[in-house]
C-alpha positions in Angstrom: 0.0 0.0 0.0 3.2 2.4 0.6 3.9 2.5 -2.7 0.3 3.5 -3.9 0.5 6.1 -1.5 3.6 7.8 -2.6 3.0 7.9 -6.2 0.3 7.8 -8.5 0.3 7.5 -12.3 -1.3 10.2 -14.3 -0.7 9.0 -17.9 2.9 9.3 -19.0 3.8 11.6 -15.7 3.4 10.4 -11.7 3.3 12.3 -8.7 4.4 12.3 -4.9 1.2 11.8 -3.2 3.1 13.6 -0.1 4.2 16.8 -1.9 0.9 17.0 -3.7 -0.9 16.9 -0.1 2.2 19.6 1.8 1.4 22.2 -1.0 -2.3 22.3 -0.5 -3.5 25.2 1.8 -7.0 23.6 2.0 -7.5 19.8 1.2 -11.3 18.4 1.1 -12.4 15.1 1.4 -15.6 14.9 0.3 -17.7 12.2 2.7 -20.6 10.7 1.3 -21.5 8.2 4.1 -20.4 5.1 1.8 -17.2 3.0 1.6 -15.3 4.9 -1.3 -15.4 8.3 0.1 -14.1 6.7 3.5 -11.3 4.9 1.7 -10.4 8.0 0.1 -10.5 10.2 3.5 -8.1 7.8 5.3 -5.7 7.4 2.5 -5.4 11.6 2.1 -5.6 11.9 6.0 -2.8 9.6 6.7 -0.8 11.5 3.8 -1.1 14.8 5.2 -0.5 13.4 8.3 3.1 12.4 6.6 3.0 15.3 5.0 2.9 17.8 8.2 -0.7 19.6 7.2 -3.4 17.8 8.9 -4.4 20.8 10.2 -5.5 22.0 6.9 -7.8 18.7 6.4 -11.7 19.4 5.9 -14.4 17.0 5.4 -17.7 17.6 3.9 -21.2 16.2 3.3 -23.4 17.6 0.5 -26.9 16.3 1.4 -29.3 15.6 -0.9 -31.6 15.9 2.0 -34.9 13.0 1.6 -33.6 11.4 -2.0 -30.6 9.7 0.5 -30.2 7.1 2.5 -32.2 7.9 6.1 -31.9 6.7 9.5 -33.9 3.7 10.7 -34.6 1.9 14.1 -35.0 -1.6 14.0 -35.7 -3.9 16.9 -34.4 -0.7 18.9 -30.6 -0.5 17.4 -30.9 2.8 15.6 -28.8 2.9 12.4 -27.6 6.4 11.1 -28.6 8.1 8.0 -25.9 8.7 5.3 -24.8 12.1 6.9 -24.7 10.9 10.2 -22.5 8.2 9.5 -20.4 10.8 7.3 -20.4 13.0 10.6 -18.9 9.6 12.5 -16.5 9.3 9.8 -15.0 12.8 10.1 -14.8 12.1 14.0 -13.2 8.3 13.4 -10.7 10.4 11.2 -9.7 12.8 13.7 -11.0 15.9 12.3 -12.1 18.4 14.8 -15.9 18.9 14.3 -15.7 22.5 13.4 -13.9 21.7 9.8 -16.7 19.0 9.2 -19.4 20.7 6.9 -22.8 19.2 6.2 -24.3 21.4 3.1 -27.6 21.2 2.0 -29.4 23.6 -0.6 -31.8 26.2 0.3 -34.2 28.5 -1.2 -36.0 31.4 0.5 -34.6 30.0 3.8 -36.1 26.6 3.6 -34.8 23.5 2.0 -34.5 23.5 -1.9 -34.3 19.4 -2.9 -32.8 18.1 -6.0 -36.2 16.4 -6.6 -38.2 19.4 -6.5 -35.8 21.0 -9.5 -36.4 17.8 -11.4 -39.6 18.5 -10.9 -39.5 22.2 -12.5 -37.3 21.3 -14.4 -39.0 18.6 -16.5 -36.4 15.9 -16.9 -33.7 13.8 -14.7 -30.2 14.3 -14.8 -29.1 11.8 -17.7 -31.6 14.2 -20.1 -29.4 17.2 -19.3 -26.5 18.2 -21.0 -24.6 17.3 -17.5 -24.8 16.0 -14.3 -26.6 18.6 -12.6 -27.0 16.2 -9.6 -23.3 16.2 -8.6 -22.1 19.6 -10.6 -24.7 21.8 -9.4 -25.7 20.2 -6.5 -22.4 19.1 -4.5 -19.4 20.3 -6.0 -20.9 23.8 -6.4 -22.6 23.6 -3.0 -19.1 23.0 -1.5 -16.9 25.5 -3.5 -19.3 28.3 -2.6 -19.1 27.2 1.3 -15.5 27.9 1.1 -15.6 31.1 -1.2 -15.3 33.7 2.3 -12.9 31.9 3.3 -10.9 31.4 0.2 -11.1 35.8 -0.1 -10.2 35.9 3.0 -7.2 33.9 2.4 -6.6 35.8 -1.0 -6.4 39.2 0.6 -3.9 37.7 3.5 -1.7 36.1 1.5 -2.0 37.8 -1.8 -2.4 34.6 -3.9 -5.1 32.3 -4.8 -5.4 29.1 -2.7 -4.2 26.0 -3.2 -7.4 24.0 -2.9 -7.5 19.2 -3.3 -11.1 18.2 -3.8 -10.7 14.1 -2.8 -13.4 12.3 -3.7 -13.8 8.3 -3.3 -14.7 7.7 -7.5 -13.0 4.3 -8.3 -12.0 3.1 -12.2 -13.8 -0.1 -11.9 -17.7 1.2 -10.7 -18.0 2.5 -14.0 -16.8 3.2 -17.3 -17.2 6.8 -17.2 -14.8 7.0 -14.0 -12.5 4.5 -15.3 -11.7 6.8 -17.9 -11.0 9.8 -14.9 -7.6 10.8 -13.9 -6.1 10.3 -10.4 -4.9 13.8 -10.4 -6.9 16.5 -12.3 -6.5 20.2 -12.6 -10.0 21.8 -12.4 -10.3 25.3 -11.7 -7.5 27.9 -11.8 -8.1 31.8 -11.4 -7.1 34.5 -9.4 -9.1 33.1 -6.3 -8.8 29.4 -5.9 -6.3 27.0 -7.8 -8.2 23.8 -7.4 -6.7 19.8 -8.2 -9.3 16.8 -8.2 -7.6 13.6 -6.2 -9.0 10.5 -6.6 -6.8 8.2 -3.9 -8.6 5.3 -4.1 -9.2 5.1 -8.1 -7.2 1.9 -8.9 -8.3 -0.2 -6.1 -11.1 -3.0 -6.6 -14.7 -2.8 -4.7 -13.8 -6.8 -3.2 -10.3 -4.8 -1.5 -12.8 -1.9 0.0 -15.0 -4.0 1.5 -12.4 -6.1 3.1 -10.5 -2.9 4.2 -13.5 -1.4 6.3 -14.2 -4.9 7.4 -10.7 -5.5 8.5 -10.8 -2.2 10.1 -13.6 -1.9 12.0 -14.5 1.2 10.1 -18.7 1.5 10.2 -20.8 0.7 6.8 -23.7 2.4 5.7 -27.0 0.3 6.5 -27.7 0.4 3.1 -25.3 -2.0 1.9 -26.4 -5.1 3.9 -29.7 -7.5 3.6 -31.2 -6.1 6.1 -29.8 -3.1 9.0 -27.4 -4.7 10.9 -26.6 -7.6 8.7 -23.3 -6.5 8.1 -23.2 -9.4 5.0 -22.7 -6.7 2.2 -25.7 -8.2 0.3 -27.9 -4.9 0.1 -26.8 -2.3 -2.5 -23.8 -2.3 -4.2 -23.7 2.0 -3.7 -24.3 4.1 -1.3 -25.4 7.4 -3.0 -29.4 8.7 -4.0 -31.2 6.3 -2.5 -33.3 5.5 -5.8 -30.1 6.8 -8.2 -30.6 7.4 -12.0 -27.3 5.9 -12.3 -27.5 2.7 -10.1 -27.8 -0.9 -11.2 -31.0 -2.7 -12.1 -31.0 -4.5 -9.0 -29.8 -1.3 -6.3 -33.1 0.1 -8.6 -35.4 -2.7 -7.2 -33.7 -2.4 -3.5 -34.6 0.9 -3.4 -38.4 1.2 -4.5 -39.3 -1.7 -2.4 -37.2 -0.4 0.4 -38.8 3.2 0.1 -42.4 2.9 -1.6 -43.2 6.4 -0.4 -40.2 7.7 -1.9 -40.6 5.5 -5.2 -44.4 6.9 -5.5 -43.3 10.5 -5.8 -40.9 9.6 -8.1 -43.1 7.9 -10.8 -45.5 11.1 -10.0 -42.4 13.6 -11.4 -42.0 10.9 -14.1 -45.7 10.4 -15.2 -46.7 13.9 -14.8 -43.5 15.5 -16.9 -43.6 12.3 -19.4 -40.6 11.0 -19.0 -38.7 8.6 -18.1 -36.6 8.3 -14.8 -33.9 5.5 -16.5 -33.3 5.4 -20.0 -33.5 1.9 -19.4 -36.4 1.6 -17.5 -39.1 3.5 -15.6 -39.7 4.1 -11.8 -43.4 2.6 -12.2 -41.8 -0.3 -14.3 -39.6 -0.5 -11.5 -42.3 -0.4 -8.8 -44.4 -3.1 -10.1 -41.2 -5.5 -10.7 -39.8 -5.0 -7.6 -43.3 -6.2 -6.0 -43.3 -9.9 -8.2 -41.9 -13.1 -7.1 -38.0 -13.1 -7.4 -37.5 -9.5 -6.8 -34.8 -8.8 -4.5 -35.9 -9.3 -0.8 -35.4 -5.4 0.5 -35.2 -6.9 4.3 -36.2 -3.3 5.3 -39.4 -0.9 4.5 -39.3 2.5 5.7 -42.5 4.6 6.2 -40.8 7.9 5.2 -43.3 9.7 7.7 -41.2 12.3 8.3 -41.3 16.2 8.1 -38.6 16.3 6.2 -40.0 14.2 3.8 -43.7 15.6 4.3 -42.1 19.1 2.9 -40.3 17.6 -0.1 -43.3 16.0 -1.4 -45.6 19.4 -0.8 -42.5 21.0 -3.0 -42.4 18.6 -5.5 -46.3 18.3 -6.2 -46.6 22.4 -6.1 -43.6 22.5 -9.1 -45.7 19.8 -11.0 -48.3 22.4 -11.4 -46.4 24.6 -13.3 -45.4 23.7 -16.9 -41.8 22.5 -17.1 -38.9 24.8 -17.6 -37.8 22.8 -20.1 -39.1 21.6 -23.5 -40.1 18.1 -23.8 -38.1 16.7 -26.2 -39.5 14.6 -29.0 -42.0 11.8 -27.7 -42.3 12.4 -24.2 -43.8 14.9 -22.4 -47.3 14.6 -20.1 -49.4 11.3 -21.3 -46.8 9.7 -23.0 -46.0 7.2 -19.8 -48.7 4.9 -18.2 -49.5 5.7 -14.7 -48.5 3.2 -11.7 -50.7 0.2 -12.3 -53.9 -0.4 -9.5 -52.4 -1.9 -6.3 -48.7 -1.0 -6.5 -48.8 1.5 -4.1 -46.0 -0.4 -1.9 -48.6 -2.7 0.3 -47.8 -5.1 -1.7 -44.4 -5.2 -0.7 -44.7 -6.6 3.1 -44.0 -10.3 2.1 -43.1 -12.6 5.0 -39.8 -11.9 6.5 -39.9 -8.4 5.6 -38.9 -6.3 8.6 -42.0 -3.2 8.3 -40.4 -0.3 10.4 -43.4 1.7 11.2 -44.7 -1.5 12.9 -41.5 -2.0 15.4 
């Protein structure tokens, strides 16, 4: 592991993972709650630990607020939502609490949810011409919750600042981030020179598992059978709960294991016509995921929560509006079937499933 951690090959050049960390004056790992993101953290906090400069280590959650991962109590062990266990991470890392950020986007003072601007929006992230889920709505989020701070540094020092963004993206999730570089130069202007570090990139999803295993680190809920399980059989990501980017089977994991969730989905999708997956839709998904054979979700969670309660008032109050954006050729409102009778997620309590709002 020594030698992955000293140097890393970008293309024909390689770099010194220490001097890369010693020059930064901010470095910020971004925490998502899931396994990557941790791997990455413990990799660039035991370098600038090396490297003299923990001090200058951050750790941030953008929260997606309802669309991620929530807390759950079952037979009365309470398992944290995907920011709380990013919190946890940040204190298991030993950053003081004060440089860990939890973001979340806000509108007229109150929460302002990805879903809702999907909603006014009229289509889902792989319709636009980028991904507005993790442009827009996390790495923007963060850069602006550093921007007084950065002019502040900028009229001390009389330089821009030396900013890493680390982020857990590995090459073999996906093709698209097999194709990213470990070291990437992103944003450079009189303000804020900032370099994209992917620590973890060449190392396989079998090694990360085994790693937090091995080291006791705490795994998202998520990713097991059932909470508490701790088998690794749930989803294979810890991101959006229901993610327009996840697997068929994370897909059927998630509308069974949120129906309330799932429902306001296909709403967006049936009232803007289209369609959440370009695979698939959300109320193709629903009705599969309530058949014979479908994934076993272990958990259901009610979703009765204020939090949720205003993000479904916000999204149904956009889907009143006509959509910001055009339809595009064959889709648009009536072009989708609406959730077949009976799939409203009762269906799902089969025998063994563990109903939260019943415990």
């Amino acid at each position: 592991m020594s030698a992955q951690l000293d140097l890393f090959a970008t293309g024909p050049a390689a770099f010194d993972a220490v001097e890369l960390v010693a020059a930064q004056d901010f470095i910020i790992v971004n925490l998502s709650g899931g396994k990557d993101g941790l791997r990455a953290a413990v990799i660039a906090r035991d370098t600038a630990v090396r490297a003299g400069v923990e001090d200058r280590l951050w750790t941030v959650h953008a929260s997606l607020g309802p669309m991620e991962w929530p807390a759950c109590t079952l037979n009365g062990v309470r398992y944290p939502s995907v920011g709380e266990l990013a919190a946890e991470h940040s204190r298991l890392l030993g950053v003081p609490p004060e440089r860990h950020l939890e973001l979340r986007r806000h509108r007229d003072g109150v929460p302002y949810d990805l879903l809702t601007f999907i909603a006014q929006r009229g289509d889902w992230p792989w319709l636009g011409p980028a991904r507005f889920c993790t442009g827009d709505w996390k790495t923007k989020l963060i850069y602006g919750a550093f921007s007084a701070t950065v002019r502040a540094f900028v009229k001390a020092h009389g330089r821009p600042a030396r900013m890493l963004n680390v982020l857990g993206l590995r090459a073999d999730e996906s093709p698209d981030r097999r194709k990213r570089k470990p070291l990437l130069r992103t944003t450079e202007n009189t303000h804020r020179i900032v370099d994209e570090w992917l620590p973890a990139h060449a190392e396989t999803t079998s090694f990360v598992k085994d790693w937090t295993d091995a080291g006791s680190w705490p795994h998202h809920w998520a990713y097991d059978s059932a909470p508490g399980a701790g088998d690794w059989a749930g989803s294979s990501r810890c991101s959006c709960s229901a993610c327009v980017f996840s697997n068929h089977r994370d897909l059927l994991l998630a509308v069974a294991r949120r129906p309330r969730l799932a429902a306001l989905y296909a709403e967006v999708e049936y009232a803007r016509g289209i369609p959440f997956n370009p695979n698939t839709t959300i109320t193709a998904l629903i009705e599969e995921a309530a058949r014979p054979g479908a994934p076993d979700p272990g958990v259901v969670l009610d979703d009765n929560t204020p939090d949720f309660d205003a993000l479904q008032t916000a999204v149904r109050a956009a889907l009143t509006l006509p959509p910001k954006r055009k339809p595009r050729p064959g889709t648009g409102p009536g072009t989708l079937p609406p959730l077949g009778g009976g799939c409203d997620g009762c269906s799902l309590a089969g025998d063994g499933l563990l109903l939260l709002e019943e415990l």
